[in-house]
C-alpha positions in Angstrom: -72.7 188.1 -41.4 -72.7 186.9 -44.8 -74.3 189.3 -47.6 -77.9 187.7 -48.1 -79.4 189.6 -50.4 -77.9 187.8 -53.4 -80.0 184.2 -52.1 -83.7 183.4 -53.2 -86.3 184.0 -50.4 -84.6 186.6 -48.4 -85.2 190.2 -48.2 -83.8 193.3 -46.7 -86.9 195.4 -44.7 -86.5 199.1 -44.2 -84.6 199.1 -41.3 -81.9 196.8 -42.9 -82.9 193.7 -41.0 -83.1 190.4 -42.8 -86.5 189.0 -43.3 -88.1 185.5 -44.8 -87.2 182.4 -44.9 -83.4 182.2 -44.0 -84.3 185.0 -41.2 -84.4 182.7 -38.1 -82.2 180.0 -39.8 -79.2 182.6 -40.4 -78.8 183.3 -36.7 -78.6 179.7 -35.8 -76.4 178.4 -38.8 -73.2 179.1 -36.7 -74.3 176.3 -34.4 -74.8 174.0 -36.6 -72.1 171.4 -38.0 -72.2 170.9 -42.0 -72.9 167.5 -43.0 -72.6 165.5 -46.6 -75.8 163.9 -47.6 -75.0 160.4 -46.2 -73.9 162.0 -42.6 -77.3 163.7 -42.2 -79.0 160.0 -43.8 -76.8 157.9 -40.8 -77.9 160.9 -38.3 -81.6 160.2 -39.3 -80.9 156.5 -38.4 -79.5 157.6 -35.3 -82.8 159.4 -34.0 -82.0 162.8 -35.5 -84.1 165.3 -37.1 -81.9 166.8 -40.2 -82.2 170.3 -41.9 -80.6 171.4 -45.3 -79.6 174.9 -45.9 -81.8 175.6 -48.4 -84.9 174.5 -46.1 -87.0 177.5 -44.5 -85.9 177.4 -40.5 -89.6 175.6 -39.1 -88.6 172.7 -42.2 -86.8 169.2 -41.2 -86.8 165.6 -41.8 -86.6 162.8 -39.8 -87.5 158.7 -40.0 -90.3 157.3 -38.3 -89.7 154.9 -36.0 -92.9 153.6 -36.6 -92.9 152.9 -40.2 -89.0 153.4 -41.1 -89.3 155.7 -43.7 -88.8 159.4 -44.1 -91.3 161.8 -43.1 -90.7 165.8 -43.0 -91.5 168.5 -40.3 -96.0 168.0 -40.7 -95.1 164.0 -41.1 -95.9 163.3 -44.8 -94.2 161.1 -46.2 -90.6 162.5 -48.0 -88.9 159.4 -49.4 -89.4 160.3 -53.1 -88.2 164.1 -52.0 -85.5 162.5 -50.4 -84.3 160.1 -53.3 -84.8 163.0 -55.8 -82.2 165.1 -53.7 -79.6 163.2 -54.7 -76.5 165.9 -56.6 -75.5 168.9 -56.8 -76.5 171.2 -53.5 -78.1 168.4 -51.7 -75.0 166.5 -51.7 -73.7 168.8 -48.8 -75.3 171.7 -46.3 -77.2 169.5 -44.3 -77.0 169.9 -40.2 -79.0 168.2 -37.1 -81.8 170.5 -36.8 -81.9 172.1 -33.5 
């Protein structure tokens, strides 16, 4: 497993064990395939909810079918978030969230 203790919101708890936000995520990364931003946009289009590898492991986005636009895991809107997220480390990382 990767050394973790170098990346923002993780920490190490007494008995060594990963906690936070990558805690959950890191065990499931492995089954994920990495996608470039416009992959993980088409896999939206394509009914999918998306992750990125910065997000916490409960976080996702998806489109509405209702209204077509963006919305994230509690359903507010994210198209601003998602138009914002446009270079550097949102230009890759992102995975169908399972």
């Amino acid at each position: 497993m990767t050394d973790m203790t170098d990346m923002p919101g993780t920490r190490i708890n007494k008995q060594g064990a990963e906690t936070g936000r990558f805690q959950s995520r890191v065990a499931n990364i492995c089954m994920r395939e990495s996608m470039t931003r416009s992959e993980a946009y088409v896999a939206m289009e394509n009914g999918n909810k998306i992750a990125h590898y910065y997000f916490a492991s409960d976080e996702y986005l998806f489109i509405n079918l209702e209204d077509g636009l963006i919305h994230d895991e509690k359903g507010y809107y994210f198209e601003e978030g998602w138009r914002i997220r446009d270079g550097g480390v949102w230009l890759t990382g992102w995975s169908i969230y399972i």
